[in-house]
VMD Tcl script that draws the C-alpha trace (Angstrom):
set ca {
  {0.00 0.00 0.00}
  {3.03 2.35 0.70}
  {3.58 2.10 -2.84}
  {0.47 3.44 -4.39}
  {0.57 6.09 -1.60}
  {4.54 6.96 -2.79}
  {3.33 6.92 -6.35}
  {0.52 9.20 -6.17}
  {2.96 12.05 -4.52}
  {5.47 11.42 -7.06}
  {2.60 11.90 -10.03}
  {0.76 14.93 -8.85}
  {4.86 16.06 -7.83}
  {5.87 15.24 -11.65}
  {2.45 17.21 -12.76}
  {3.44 19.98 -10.92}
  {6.80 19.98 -12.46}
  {5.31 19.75 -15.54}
  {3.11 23.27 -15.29}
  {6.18 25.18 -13.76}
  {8.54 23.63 -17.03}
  {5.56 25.29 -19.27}
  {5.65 28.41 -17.40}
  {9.11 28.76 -17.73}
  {8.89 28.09 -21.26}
  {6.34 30.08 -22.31}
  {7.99 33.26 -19.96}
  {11.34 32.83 -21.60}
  {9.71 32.35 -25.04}
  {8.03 35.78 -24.30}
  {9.64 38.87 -25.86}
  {10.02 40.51 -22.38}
  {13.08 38.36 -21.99}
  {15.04 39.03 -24.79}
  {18.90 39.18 -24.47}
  {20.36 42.37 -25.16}
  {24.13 40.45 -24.67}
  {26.02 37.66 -26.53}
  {26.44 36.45 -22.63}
  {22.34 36.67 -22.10}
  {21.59 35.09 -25.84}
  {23.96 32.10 -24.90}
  {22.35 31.84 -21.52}
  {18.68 32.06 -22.67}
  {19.80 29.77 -25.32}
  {21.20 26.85 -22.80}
  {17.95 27.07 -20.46}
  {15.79 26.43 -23.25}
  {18.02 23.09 -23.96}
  {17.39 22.16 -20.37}
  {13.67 22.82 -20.46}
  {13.64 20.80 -23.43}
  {15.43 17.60 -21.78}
  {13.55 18.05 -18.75}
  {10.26 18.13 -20.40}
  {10.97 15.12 -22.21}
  {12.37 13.48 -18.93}
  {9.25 14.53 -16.99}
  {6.90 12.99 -19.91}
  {8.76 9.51 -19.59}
  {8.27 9.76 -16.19}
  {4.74 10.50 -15.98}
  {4.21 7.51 -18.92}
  {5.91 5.29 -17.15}
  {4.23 5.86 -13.46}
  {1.10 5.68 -15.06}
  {1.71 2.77 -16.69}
  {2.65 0.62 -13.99}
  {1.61 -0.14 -10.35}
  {4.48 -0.79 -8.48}
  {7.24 2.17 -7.72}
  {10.41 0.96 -7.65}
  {13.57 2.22 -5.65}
  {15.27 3.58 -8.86}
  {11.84 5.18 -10.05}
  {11.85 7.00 -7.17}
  {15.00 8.43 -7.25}
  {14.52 9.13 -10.73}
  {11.61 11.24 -9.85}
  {13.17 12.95 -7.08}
  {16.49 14.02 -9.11}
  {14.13 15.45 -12.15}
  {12.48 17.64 -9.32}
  {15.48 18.54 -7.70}
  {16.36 19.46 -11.36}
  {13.66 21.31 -11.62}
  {13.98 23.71 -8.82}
  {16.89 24.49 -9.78}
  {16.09 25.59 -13.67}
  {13.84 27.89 -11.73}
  {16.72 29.22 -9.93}
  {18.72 29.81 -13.54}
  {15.81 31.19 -15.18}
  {15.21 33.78 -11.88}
  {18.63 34.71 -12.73}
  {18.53 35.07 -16.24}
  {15.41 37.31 -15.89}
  {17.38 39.31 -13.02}
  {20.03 39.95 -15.21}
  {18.14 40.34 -18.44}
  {16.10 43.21 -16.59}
  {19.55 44.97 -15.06}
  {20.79 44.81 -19.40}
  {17.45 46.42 -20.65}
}
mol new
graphics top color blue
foreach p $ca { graphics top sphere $p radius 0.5 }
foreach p [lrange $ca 0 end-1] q [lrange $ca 1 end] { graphics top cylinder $p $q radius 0.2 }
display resetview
């Protein structure tokens, strides 16, 4: 039972991840961020490769959870590294719109 409990959390934690990666897409797609720098252009240009892999990551996750009904170890860690991951684009991307508004 832990396990159906353990993969609920980890689906509606992958869902969320999902809407934020949109967000953050959509937002850095948006004209309001443009670079005005080579350093800003190559930076805008590197988070949009990691939104890229992560939404693709986040979609085989989210398959394969629903898919199955077990949660195994590995799973899990899977899920909690592409959330950890994550996070931490949101950190970049709060920097790159930080520094973005500082160049404008």
């Amino acid at each position: 039972m832990e396990n159906v409990q353990d993969k609920s959390k980890c689906l509606g934690k992958l869902e969320r991840c999902y809407i934020i990666l949109q967000h953050i897409r959509t937002k850095i797609d948006s004209y309001l961020y443009e670079p005005s720098t080579c350093a800003l252009f190559e930076t805008k240009e590197y988070l949009k490769q990691k939104i890229d892999k992560l939404i693709a990551a986040n979609e085989s996750l989210l398959n394969y959870l629903r898919g199955t009904n077990e949660l195994l170890p590995d799973q899990f860690q899977d899920v909690n590294y592409h959330i950890q991951e994550t996070f931490e684009l949101e950190d970049d991307f709060t920097d790159y719109t930080l520094k973005s508004s500082k160049n404008s």
